[in-house]
C-alpha positions as semicolon CSV with decimal commas, in nm:
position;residue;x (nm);y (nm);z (nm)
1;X;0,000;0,000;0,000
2;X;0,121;0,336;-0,070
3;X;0,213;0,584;0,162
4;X;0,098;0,991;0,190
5;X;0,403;1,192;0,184
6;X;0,367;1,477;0,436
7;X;0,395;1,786;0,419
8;X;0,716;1,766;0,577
9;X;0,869;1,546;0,331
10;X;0,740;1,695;0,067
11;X;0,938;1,924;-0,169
12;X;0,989;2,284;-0,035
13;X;0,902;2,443;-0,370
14;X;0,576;2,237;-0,401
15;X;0,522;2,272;-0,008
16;X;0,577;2,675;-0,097
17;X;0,323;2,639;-0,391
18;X;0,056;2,515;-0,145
19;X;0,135;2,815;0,139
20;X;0,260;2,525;0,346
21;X;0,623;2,749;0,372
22;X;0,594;3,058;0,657
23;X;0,490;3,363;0,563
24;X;0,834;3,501;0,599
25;X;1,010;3,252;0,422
26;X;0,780;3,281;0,176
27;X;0,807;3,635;0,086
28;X;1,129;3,733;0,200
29;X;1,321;3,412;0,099
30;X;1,182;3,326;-0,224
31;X;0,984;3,661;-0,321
32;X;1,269;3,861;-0,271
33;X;1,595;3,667;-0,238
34;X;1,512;3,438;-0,461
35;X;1,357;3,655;-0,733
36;X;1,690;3,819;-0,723
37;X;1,832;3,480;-0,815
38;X;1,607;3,383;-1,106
39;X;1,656;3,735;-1,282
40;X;2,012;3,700;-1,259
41;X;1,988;3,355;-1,422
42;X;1,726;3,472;-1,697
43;X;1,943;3,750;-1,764
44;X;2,257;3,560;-1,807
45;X;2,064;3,275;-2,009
46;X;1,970;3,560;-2,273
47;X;2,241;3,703;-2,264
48;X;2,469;3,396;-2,332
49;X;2,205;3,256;-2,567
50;X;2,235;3,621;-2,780
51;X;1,830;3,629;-2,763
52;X;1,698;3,984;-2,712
53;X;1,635;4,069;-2,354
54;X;1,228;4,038;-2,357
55;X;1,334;3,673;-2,397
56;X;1,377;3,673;-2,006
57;X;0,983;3,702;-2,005
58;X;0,954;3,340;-2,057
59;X;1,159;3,244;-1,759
60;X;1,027;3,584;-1,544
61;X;0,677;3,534;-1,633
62;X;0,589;3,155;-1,506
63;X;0,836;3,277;-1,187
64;X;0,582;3,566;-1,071
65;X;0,294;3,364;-1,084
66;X;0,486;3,110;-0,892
67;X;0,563;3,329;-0,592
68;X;0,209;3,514;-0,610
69;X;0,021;3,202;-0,561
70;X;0,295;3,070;-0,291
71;X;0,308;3,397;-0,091
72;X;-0,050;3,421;-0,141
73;X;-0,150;3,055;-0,039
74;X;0,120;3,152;0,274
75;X;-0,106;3,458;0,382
76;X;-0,395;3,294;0,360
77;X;-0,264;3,044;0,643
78;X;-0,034;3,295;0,816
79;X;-0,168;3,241;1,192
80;X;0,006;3,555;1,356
81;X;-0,139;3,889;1,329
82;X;-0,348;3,943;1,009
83;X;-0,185;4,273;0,861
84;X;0,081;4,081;0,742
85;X;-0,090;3,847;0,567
86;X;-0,278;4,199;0,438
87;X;-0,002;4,368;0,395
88;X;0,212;4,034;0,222
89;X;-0,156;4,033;-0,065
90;X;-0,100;4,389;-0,133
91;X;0,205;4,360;-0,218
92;X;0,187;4,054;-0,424
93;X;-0,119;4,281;-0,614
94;X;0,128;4,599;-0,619
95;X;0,386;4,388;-0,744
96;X;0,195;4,197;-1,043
97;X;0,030;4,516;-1,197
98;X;0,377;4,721;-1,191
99;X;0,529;4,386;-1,363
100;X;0,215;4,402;-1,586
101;X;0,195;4,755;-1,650
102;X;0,626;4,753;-1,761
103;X;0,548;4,445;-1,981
104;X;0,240;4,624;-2,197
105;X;0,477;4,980;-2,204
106;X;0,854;4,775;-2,261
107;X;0,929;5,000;-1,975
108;X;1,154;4,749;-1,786
């Protein structure tokens, strides 16, 4: 008979997808630091690959709908006080229409 994994042993990046990661591991370690990370790596890909630089859109793309639904899954579970799970959502909504509004004007 197979066996549940828990959500222990379960992959952090698919335990992150589900909000199953902290709410500040969730936004400050992969949000941010890791964000940081995967543009440098798009950038470099691109850039070694000689594609033009809006390439990086389909590895930057999939990325920010990764963390929103993470960090957003996160909030929705975060059990301390509930302005940072506001405050986490309003970013995450800040953050998608600036990445939204640069994509439609090329003003990245």
């Amino acid at each position: 008979m197979a066996r549940k994994k828990s959500a222990k042993n379960s992959n952090f990046f698919v335990a992150f997808w589900n909000g199953d990661v902290s709410l500040v591991k969730s936004y400050w370690l992969i949000g941010v630091l890791l964000t940081i990370g995967v543009v440098f790596v798009a950038t470099f890909l691109v850039i070694a690959a000689g594609l033009q630089f809006e390439a990086m859109f389909g590895i930057y793309i999939p990325w920010v709908i990764y963390i929103t639904v993470g960090i957003w899954r996160s909030a929705d579970k975060y059990k301390g006080p509930k302005y940072w799970a506001i405050l986490a959502k309003i970013a995450m909504v800040i953050g998608v229409l600036l990445n939204f509004k640069d994509l439609l004007t090329g003003n990245y």
